[in-house]
N, C-alpha and C positions, 0 to 999 in steps of 0.2 A: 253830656256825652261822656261817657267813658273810656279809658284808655285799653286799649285791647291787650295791653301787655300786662301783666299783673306781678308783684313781688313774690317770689314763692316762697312758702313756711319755710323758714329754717329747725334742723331738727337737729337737737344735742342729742349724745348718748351720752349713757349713764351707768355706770358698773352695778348690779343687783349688789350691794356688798354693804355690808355696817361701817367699815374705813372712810369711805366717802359720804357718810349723810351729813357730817358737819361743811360738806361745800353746798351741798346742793337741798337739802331742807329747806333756806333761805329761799330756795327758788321755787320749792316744790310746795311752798306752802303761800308764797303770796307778799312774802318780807321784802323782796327784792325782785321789781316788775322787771319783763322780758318778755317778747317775743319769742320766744324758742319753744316747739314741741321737744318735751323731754322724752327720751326711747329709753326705757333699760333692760340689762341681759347682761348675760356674763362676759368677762372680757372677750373668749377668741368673738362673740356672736358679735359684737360690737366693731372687731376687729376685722372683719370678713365686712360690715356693713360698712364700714367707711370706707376698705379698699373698694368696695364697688359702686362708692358714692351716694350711699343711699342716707348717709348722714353726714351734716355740713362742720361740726367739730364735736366732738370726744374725749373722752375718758378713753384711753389703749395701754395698749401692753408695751413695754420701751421695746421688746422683741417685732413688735407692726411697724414702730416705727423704722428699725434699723433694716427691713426686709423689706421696703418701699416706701424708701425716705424723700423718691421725686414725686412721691403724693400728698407730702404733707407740712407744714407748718408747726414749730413745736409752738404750746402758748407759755409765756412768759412766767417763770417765777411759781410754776406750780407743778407738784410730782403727788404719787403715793411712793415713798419708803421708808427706810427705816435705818438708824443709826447704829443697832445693838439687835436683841430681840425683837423680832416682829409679830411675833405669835400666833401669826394667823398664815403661814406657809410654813409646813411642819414635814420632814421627813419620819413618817411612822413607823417603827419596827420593831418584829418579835424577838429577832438577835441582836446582837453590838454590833456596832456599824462594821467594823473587821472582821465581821463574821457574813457581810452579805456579796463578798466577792462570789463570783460563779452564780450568783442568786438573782430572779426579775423582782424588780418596783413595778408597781403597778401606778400610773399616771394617769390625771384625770384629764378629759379633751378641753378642759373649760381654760386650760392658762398655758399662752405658749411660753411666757418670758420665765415662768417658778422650773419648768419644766425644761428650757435653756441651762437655765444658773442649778439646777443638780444633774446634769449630764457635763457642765463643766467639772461641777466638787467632786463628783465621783472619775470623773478619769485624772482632771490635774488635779486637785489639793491632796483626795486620798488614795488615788492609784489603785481603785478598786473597778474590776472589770463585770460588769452588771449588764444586765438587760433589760427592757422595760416591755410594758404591755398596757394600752393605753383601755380604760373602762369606766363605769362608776365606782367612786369608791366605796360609798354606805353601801347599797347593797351586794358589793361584794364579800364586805364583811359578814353579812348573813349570809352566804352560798357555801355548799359544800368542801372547797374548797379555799379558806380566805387565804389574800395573799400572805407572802412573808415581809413584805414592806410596802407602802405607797406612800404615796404624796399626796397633803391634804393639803387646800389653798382655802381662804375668805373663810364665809359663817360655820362652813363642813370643818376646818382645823381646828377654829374653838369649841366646836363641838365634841369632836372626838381627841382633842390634845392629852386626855388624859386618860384613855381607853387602858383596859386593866391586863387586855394581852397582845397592846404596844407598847410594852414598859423604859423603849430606847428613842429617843426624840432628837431630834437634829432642828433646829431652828434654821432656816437657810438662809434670812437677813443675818443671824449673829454667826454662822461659819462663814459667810463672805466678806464681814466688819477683819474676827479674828483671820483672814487669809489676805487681804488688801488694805485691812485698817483705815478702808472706807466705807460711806454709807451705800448701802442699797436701792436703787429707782426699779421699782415694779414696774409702776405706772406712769403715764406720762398724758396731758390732755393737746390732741392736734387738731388744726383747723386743714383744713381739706383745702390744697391749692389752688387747684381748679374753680372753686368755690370764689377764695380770695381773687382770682385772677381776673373773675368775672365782675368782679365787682360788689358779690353778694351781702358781705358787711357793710353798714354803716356805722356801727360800733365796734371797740371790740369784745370781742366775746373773753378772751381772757380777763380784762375789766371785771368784766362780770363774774365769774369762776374766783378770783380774786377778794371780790367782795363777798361771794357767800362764804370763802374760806374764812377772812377773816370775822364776819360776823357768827361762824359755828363755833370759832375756837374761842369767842371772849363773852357766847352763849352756851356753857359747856353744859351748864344745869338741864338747859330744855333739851340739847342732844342725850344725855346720860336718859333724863325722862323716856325719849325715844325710844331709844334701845334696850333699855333694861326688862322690857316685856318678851317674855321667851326667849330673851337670850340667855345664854350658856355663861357669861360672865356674873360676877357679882359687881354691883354698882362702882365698887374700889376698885376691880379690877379690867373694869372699862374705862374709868376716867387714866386706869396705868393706859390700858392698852394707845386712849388716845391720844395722850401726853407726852408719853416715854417708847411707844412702841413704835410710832409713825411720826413721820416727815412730811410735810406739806407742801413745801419750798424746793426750790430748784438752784440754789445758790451755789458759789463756787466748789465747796467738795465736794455737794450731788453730781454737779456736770463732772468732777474727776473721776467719782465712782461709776458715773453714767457711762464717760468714757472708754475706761478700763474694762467694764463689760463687753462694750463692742471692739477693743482691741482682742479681746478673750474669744466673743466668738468667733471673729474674723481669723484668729489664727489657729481655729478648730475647724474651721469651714463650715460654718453655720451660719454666716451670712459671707456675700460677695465681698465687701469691702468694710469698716466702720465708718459710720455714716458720720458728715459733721453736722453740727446742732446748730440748724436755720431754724429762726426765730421769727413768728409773726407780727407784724410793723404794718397798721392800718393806714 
């Protein structure tokens, strides 16, 4: 006889993005067994799918979690950011930055938190009064019209980082390092409350996230193999990008820099309050 109740799938989300395939390779390839259906997509879609429960823990934007922090769980000891340069969130422009007051960025819909952190730089660090217009980026570049600056985040920044008539570049992990002389948290991976509330873990899932991190970064050879097919980097300067350009860890100055962010939005009015950083404990 069978029980009429049955466990339901658990589903991780997954950020489409080259940053993260040294966490989740390990998973995605069979090195490190699990239960979890893996989902991937770009952060806000991920973002959107967790707020409405349709995925039990995540990869998010630290921006999801501070806009509805009594729906989630941070997991333990894991981010995407960045100490210095991160290379892969690029302010693009035809002018010097001094030159794009009175002028729109054009913003892509795919990242709320890159899109936070330079509506911050541009009003507090540089006191430039801008406007934005949210689109695709590539092919606004091909349209009649291209913009005079945007925002490129993930595989589209390394692609275009060195476009020949965007000759002015802004890194936005290394203007928020040089403005706070801390690190920057993009991302953040959260288990879904409700989810935990219910009992739905039997492990933890950051354990897990944990160990594929740690087996991508001390497998660096087989990630570089990964990615160096069609990517816009050279092999050198992906082992930089994943080495020197990102953070994986969530340790004591990430959570200060973590902080400092939502003390930043919170006194911009970009979210209600800064959230405190509750931590999942199975």
């Amino acid at each position: 006889m069978t029980s009429s109740t049955q466990k339901p799938t658990l589903r991780m989300g997954r950020i489409g993005y080259l940053n993260v395939l040294p966490i989740y390779h390990p998973l995605e390839a069979g090195i490190l067994p699990h239960d979890f259906e893996l989902v991937s997509g770009p952060p806000a879609l991920l973002n959107n799918m967790m707020a409405r429960g349709e995925l039990h823990v995540s990869s998010t934007s630290c921006f999801e979690y501070a806009s509805r922090p009594e729906r989630y769980y941070l997991v333990d000891d894991l981010s995407i950011g960045s100490r210095g340069p991160v290379m892969s969130v690029l302010l693009l422009s035809r002018v010097p930055l001094d030159q794009l007051d009175g002028q729109e960025i054009l913003i892509s819909g795919e990242t709320h938190t890159s899109v936070a952190l330079l509506r911050l730089l541009m009003r507090d660090r540089y006191k430039l009064n801008v406007t934005y217009s949210t689109g695709q980026v590539t092919p606004a570049l091909r349209g009649e019209k291209p913009p005079v600056a945007f925002l490129a985040i993930g595989d589209e920044a390394l692609r275009l980082r060195d476009h020949a008539e965007y000759p002015y570049r802004l890194d936005m992990a290394e203007a928020w390092r040089d403005w706070t002389g801390l690190p920057f948290i993009f991302g953040l991976w959260v288990v879904s409350r409700s989810a935990a509330d219910a009992g739905l873990f039997t492990t933890d899932p950051g354990a897990l996230l944990r160990q594929g991190r740690d087996w991508g970064l001390t497998h660096m050879d087989v990630i570089l193999d990964l990615t160096g097919h069609g990517c816009p980097l050279s092999r050198d300067e992906l082992a930089l990008y994943y080495s020197k350009g990102l953070v994986y860890s969530l340790g004591e100055e990430e959570q200060r820099g973590l902080k400092l962010f939502y003390e930043k939005l919170a006194a911009a009015q970009m979210i209600p309050a800064a959230p405190p950083l509750e931590f999942f404990k199975l």
